[in-house]
Backbone as a ProteinNet text record, in pm:
[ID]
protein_1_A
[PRIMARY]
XXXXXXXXXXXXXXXXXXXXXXXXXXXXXXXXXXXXXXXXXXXXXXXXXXXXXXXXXXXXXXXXXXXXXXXXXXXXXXXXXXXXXXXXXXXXXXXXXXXXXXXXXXXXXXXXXXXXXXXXXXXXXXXXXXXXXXXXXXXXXXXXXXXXXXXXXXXXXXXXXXXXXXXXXXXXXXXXXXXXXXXXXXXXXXXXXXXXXXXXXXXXXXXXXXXXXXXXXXXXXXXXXXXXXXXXXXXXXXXXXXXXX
[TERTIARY]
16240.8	16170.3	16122.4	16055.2	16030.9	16126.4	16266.8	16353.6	16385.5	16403.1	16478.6	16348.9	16237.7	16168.1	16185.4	16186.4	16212.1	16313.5	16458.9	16558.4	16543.6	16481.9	16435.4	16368.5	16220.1	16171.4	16229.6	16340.2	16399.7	16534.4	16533.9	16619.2	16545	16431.1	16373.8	16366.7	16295.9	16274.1	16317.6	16476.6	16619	16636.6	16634.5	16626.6	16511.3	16406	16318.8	16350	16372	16388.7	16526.1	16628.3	16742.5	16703.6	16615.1	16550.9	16497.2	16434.2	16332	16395	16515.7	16597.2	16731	16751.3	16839.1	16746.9	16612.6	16578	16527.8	16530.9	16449	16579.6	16693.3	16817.4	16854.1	16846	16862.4	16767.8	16680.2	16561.2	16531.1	16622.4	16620	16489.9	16409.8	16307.6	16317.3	16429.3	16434.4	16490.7	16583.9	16621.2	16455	16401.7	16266.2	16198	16146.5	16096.9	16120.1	16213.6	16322	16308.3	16329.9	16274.8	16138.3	16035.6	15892.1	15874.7	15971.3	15896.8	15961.8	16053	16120.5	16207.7	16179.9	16363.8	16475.2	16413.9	16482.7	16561.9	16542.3	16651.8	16759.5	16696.1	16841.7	16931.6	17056.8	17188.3	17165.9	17144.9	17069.2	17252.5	17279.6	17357	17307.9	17466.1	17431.4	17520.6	17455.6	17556.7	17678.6	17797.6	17953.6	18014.3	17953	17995	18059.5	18054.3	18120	18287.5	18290.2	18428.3	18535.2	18463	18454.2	18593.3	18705.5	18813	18783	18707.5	18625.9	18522.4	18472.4	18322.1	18383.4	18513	18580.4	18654.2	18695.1	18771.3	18674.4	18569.1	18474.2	18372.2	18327.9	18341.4	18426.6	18547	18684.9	18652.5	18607.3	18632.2	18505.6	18417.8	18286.7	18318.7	18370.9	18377.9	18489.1	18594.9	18708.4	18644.6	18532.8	18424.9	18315.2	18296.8	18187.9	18196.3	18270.7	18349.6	18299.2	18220	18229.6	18135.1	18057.9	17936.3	17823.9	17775.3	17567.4	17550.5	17538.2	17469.3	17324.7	17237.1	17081.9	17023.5	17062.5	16987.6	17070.2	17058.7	17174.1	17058.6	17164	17081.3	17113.9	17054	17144.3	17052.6	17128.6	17088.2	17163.6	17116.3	17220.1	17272.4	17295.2	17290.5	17222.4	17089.7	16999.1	17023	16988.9	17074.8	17183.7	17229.8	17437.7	17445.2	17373.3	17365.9	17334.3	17271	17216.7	17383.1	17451.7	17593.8	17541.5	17621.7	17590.5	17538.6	17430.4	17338.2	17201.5	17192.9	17088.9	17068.1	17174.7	17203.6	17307	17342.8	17436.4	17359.8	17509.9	17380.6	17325.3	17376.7	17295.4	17432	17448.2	17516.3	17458	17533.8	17478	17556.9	17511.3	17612.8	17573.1	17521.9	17456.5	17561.8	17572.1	17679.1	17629.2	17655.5	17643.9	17626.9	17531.9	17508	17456.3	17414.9	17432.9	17207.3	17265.1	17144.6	17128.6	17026.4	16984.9	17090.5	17180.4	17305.4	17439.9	17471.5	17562.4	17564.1	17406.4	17397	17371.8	17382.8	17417.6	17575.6	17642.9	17784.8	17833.8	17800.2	17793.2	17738.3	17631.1	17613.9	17719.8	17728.1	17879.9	17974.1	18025.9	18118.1	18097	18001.2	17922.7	17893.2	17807.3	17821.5	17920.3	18034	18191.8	18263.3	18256	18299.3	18177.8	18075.6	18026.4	17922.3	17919.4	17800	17708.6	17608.1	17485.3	17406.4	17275.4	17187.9	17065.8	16995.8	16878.6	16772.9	16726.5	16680	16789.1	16653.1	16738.1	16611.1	16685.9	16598.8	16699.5	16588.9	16652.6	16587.9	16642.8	16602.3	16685.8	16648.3	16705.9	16556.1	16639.6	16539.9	16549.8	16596.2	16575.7	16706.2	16848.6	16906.7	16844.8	16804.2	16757	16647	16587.8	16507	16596	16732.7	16808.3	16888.9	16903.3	17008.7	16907	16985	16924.1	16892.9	16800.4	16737.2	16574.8	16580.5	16440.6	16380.9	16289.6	16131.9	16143.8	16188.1	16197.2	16327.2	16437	16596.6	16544.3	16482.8	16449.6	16433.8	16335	16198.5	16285.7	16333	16419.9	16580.4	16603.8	16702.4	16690.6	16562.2	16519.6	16454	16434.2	16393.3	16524.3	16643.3	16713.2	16811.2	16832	16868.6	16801.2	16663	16589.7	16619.8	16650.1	16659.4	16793.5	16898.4	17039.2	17078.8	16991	16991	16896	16802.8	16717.2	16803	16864.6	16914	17079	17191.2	17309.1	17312.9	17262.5	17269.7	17167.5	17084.8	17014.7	16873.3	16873.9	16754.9	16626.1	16570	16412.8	16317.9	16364.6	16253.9	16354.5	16260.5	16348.8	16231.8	16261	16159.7	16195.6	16116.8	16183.5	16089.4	16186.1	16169.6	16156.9	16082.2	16091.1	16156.4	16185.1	16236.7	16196.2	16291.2	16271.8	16231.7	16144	16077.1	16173.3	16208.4	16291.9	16189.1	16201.3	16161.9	16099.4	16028.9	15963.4	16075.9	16159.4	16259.6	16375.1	16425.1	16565.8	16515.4	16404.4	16321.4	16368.2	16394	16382.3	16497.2	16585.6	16732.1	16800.8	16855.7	16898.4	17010.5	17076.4	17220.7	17184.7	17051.5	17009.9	16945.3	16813.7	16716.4	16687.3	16570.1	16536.3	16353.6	16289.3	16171.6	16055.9	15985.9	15895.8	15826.1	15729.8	15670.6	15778.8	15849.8	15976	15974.5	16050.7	16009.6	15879.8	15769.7	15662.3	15656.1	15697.9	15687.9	15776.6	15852.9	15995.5	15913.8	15845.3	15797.6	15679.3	15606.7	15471.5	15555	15651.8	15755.3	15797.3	15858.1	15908	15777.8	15648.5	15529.8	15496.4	15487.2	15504	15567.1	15722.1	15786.3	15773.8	15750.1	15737.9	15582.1	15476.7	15411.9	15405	15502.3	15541.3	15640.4	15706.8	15821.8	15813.5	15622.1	15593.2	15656.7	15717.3	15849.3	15710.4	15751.9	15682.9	15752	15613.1	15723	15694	15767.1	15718.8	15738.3	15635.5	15578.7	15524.9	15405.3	15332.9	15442	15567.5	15658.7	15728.7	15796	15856.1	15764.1	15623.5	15564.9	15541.2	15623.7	15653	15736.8	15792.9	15890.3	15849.3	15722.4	15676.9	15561	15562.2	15420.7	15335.7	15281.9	15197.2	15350.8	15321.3	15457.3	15540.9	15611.1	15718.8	15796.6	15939.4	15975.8	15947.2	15959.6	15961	16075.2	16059.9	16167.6	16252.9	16153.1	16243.4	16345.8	16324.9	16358.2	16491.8	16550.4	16627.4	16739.4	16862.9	16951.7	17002.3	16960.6	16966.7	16881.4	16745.3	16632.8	16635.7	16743.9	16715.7	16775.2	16891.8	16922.5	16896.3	16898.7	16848.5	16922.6	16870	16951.3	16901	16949.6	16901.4	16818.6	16700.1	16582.6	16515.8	16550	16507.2	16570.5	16714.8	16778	16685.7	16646.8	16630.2	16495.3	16393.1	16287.6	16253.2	16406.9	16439.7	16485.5	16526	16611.4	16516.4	16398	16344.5	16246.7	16207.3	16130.9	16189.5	16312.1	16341.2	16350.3	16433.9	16406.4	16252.7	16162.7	16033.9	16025.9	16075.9	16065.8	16117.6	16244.3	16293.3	16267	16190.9	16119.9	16038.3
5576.6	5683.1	5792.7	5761.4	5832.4	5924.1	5880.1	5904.8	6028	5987.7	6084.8	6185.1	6205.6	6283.9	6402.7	6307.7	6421.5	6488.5	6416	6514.4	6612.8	6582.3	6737.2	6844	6764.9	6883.7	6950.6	6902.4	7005.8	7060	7038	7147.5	7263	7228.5	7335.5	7446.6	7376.7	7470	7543.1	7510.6	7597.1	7661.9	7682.9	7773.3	7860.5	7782.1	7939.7	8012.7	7968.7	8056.9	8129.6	8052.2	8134.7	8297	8256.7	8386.1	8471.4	8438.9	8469.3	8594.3	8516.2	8602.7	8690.6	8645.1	8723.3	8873.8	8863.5	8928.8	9069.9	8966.8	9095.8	9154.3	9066.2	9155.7	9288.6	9214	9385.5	9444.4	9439.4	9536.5	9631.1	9559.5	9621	9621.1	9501.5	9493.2	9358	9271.7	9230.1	9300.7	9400.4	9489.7	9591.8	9607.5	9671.1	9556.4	9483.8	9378.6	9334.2	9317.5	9283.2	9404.5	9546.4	9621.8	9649.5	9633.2	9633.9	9513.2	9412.6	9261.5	9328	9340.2	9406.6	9435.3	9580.7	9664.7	9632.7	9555.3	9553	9462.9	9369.9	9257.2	9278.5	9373.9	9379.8	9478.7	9449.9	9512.4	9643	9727.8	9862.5	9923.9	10018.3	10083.9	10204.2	10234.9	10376.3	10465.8	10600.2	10714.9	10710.7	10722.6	10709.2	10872.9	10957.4	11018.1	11120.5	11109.1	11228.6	11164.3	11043.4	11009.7	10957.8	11042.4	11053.9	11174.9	11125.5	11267.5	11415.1	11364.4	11445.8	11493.6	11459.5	11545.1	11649.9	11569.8	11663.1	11786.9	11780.7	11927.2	11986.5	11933.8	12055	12054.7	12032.2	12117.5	12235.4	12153.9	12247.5	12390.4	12348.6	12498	12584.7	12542.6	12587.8	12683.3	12612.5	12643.7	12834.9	12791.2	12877.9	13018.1	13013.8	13054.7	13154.2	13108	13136.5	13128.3	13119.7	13121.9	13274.7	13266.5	13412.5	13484.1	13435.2	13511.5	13483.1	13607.1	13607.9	13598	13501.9	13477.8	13520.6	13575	13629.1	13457.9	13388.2	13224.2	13111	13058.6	12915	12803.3	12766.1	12595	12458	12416.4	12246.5	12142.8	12041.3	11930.4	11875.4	11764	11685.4	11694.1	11593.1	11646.9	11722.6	11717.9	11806.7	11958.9	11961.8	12081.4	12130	12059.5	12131.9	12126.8	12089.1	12103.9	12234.5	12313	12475.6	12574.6	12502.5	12576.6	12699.5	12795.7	12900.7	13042.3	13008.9	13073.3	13150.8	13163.3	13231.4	13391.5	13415.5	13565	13562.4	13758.4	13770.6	13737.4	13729.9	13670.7	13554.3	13463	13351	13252.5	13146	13023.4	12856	12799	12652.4	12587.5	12539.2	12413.5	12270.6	12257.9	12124.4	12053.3	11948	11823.9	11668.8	11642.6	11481.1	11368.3	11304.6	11191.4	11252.2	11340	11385.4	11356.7	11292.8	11237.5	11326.3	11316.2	11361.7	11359	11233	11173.4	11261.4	11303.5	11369.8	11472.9	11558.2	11651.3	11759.7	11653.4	11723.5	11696.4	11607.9	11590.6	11763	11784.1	11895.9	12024.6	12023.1	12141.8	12158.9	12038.6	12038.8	12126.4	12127.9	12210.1	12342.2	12378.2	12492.8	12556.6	12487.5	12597	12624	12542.3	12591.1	12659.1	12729.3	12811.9	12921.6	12913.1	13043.5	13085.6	12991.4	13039.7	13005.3	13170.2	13245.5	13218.6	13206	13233.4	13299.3	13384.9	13441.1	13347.9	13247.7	13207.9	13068.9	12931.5	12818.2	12735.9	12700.1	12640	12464.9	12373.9	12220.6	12106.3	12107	11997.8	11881.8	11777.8	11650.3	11496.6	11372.3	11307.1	11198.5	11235.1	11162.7	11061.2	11093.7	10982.7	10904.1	10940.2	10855.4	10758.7	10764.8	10670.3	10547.3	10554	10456.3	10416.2	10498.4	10431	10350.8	10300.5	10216.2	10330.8	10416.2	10507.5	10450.1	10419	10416.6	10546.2	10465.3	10629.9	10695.8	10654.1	10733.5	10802.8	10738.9	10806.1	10931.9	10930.2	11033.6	11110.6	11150	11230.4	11306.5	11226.7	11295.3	11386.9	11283	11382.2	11538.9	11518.2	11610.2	11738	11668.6	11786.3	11865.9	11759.2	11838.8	11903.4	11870.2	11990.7	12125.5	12104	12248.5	12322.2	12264.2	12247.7	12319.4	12285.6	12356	12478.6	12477.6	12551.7	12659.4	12670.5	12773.4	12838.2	12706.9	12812.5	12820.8	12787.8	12760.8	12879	12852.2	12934.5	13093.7	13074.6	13230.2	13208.6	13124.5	13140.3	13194.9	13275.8	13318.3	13231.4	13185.3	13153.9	13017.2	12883.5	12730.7	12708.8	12655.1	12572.4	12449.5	12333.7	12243.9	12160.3	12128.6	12097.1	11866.1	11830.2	11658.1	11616.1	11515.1	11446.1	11430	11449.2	11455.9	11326.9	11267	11199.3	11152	11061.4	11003.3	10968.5	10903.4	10829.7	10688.3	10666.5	10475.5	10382.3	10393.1	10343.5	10324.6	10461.5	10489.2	10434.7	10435.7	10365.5	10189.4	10163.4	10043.7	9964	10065.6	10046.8	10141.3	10044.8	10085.3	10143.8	10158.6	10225.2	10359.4	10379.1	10529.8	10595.8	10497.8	10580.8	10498.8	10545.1	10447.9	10444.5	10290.3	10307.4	10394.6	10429.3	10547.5	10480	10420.7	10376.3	10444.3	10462.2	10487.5	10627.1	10676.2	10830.9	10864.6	10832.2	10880.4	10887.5	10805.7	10769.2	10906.8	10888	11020.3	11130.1	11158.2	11306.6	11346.4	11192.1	11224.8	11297.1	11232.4	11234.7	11356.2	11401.2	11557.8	11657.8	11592.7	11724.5	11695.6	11570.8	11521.3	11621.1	11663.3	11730.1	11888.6	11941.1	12038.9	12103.7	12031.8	12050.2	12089.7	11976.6	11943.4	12046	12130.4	12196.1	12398.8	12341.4	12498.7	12553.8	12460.8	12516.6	12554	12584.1	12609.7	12500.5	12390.7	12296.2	12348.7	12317.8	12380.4	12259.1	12263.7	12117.9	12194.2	12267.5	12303.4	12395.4	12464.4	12541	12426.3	12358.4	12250.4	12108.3	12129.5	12022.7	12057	12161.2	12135.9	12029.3	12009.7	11904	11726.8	11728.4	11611	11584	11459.9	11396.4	11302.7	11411.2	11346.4	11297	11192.4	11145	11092	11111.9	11077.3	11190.8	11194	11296.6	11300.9	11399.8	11409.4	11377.5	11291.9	11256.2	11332.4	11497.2	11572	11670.9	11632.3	11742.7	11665.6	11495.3	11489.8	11422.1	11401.9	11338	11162	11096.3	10997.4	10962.4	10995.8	10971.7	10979.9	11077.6	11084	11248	11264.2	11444.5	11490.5	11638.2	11723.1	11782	11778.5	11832.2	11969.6	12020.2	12197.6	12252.9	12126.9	12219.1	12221.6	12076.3	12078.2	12148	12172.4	12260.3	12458.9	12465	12619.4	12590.2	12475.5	12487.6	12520.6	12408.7	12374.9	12561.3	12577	12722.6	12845.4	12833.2	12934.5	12880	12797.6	12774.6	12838.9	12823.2	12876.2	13045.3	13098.4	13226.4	13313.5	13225.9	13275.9	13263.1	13185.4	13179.4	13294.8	13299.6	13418.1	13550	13597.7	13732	13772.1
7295	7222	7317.7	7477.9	7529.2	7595.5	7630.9	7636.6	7561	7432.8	7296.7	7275	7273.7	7293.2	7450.3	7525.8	7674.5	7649.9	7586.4	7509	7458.9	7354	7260.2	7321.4	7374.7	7456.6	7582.7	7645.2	7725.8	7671.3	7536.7	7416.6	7421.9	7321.5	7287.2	7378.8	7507.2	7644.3	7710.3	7645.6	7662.7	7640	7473.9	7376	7360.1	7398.2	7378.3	7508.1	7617.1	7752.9	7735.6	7641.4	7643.2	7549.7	7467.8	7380	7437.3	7573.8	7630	7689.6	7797.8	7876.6	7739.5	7683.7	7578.9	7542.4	7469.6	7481.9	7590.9	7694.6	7812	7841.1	7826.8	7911.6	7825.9	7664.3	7583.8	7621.2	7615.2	7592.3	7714.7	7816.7	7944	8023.6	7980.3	8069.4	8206.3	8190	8306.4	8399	8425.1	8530.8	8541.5	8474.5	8510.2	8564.3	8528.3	8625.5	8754.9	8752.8	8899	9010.5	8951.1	9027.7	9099.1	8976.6	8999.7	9118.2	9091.2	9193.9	9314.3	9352.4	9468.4	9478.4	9513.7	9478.8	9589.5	9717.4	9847.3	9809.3	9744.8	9702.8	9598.3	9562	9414	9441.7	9349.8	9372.5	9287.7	9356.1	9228.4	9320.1	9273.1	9218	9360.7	9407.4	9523.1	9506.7	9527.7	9503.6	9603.7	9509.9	9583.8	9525.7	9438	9361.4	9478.6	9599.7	9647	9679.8	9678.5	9645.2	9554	9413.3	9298	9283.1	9263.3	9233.1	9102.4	9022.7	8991	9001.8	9094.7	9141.5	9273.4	9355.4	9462	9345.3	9253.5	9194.8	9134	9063.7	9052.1	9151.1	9270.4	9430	9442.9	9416.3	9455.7	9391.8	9258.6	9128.9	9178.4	9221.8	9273	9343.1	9438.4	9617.4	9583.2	9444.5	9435.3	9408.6	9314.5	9245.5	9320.9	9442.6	9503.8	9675.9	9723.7	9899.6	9946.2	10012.7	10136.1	10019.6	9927.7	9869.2	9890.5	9859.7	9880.1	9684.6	9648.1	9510.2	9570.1	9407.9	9435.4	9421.5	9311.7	9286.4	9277	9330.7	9326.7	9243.2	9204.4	9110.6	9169.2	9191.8	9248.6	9171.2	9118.6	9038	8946.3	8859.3	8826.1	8726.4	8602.8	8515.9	8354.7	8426.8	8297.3	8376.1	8468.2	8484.1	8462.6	8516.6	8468	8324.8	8242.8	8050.7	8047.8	8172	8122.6	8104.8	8208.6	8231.6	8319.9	8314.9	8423.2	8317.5	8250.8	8127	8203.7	8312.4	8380.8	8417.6	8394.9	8420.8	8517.2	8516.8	8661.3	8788	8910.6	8996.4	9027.9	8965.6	8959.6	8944.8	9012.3	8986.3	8992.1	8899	8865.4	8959.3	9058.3	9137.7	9116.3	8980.6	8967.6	8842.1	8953.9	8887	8803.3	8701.5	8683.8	8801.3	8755.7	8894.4	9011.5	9027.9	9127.4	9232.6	9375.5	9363.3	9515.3	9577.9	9740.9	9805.2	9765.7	9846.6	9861.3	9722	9701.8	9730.3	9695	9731.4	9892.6	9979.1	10109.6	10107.2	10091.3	10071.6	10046.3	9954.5	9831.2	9933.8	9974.4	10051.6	10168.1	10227	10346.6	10339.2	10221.3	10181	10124.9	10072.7	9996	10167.6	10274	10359.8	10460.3	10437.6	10551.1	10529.3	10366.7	10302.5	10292.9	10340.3	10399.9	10248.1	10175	10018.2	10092.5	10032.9	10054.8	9947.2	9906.5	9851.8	9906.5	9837.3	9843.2	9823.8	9683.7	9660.5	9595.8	9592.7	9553.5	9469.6	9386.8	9253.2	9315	9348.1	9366	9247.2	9139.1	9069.3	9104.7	9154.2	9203.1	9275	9229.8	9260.5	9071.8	8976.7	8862.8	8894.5	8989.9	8976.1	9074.5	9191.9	9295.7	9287.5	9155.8	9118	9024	9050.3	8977	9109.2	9194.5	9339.4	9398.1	9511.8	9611.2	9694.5	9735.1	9787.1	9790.4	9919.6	10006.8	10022	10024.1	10004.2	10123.4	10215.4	10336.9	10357.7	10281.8	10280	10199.5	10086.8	10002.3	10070.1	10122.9	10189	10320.4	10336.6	10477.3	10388	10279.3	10253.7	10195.8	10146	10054	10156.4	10288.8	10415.7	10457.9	10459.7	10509.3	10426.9	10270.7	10198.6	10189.9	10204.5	10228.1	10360.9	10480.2	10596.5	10573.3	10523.3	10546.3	10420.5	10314.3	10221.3	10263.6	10385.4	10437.6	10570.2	10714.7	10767.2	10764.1	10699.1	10649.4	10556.7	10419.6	10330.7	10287.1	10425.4	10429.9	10307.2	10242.1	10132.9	10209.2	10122.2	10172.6	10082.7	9955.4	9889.1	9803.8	9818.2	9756.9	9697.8	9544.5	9476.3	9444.8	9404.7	9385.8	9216.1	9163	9002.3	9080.9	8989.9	9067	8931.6	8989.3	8879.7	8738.3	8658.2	8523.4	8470.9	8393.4	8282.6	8180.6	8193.8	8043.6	7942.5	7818	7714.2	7759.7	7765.9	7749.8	7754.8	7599.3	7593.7	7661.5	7749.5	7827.7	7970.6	8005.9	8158.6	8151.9	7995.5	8012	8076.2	8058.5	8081.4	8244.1	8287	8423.8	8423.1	8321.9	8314	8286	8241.1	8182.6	8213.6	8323.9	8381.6	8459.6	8566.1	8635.4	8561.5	8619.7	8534.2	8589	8498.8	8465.3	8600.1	8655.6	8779.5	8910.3	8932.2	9003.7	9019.1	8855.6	8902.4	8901.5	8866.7	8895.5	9101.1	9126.8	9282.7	9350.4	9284.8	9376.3	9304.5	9199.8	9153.1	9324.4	9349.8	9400	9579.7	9571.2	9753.3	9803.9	9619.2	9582.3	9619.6	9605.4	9560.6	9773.5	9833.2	9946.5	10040.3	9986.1	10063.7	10071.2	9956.4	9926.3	9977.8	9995.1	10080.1	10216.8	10281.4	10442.6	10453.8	10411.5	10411	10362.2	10316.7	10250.1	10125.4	10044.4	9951.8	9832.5	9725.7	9568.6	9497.4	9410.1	9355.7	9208.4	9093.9	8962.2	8887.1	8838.6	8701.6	8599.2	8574.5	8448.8	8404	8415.6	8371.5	8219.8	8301.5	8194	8159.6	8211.8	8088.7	7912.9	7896.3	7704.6	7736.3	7819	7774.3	7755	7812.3	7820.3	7730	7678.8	7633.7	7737.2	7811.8	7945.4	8055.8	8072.3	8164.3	8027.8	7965.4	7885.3	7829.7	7802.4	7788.3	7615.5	7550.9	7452.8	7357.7	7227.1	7157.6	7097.8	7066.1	6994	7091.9	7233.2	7349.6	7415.2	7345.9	7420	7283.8	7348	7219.9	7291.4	7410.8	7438.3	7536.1	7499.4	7598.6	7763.5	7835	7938.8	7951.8	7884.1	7888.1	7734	7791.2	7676.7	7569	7484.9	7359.1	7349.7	7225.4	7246.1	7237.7	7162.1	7199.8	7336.3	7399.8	7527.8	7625	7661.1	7685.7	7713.4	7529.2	7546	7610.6	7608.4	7666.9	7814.6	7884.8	8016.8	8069.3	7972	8063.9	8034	7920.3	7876.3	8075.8	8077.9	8217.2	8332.4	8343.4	8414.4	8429.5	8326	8334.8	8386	8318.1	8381.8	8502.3	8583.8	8719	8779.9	8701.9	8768.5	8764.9	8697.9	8691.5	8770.2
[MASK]
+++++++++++++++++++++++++++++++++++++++++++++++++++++++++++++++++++++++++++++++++++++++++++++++++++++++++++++++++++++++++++++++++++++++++++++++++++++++++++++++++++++++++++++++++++++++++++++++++++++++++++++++++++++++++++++++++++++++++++++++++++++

């Protein structure tokens, strides 16, 4: 009897833990957990995108685009940026790609300055994928010095601002395929305001907080809780234009 009882109860114990973990894995809160306990151990995901055959041809189309010019504003960032398209005025180009994290983006300048592209001024929104790569707080911080660093004396800029990482939904944090969690980017927003300090840059936040409910992005501002749909879009670009005036 004692036997056939210890049976059952390490049934049950099965089954509710199999519920347990069934559940957290949809819900995407054991990959949030796992991160929170320690990110040094887990297999998080690293930017490869520069040896990506489509991220090299639109480089390529860029580079075809813009070689041996002084643009007045360049854009760099990932993809809530590149949703604006090149909608800013004359003058102005979007070099901001999908995926695109600290990592890629000196990759990305490599080539942007051997072909001799100028900017006046540089708008850097980046830092929302790097809260999903395996990017150490100190890889950040240094990468993010020396994109300013080669986008000031490479590309001639007088004046770089920098946008921190964008805010997903509660929900899309929960999930690692979509965002990284809200504790995370809050960390890369504080590294971003960190650098931009140490570096003298202008960082801009109260421009695009319509877009947020406190730290969360807003539900009606995105169409899969991490990029923007059109109203967030005209919000994202109406911000910007003000900058640029």
């Amino acid at each position: 009897m004692k036997k056939l009882l210890a049976t059952i109860s390490l049934l049950l114990n099965v089954i509710v833990l199999t519920g347990i973990l069934g559940w957290a894995i949809k819900t995407g809160y054991l990959g949030r957990i796992l991160v929170m306990f320690n990110e040094t151990y887990i297999e998080l995901p690293t930017d490869t995108l520069s040896s990506n055959p489509w991220w090299e041809d639109e480089v390529k189309y860029q580079l075809d685009l813009t070689k041996q010019t002084q643009i007045d504003t360049c854009f760099f960032g990932d993809s809530i940026t590149y949703g604006l398209g090149n909608t800013m005025g004359n003058d102005t180009f979007n070099f901001a790609l999908p995926g695109m994290s600290t990592i890629s983006q000196l990759e990305q300048l490599k080539q942007l300055t051997a072909d001799r592209v100028k900017c006046n001024k540089a708008i850097i929104a980046l830092g929302t994928n790097d809260a999903i790569y395996r990017t150490t707080d100190a890889q950040f911080i240094n990468n993010m010095q020396q994109i300013i660093s080669i986008i000031r004396t490479k590309m001639n800029a007088k004046k770089v601002l920098l946008i921190p990482s964008f805010y997903s939904t509660v929900a899309a944090s929960h999930d690692l395929t979509l965002a990284g969690p809200l504790e995370r980017v809050e960390k890369i927003r504080s590294f971003t305001r960190q650098v931009a300090a140490t570096e003298k840059v202008l960082i801009v936040e109260k421009e695009i907080q319509p877009l947020y409910e406190g730290t969360v992005l807003k539900e009606n501002a995105t169409k899969d809780g991490v990029h923007l749909n059109s109203e967030g879009r005209k919000i994202y670009r109406g911000a910007l234009l003000k900058i640029l005036r």
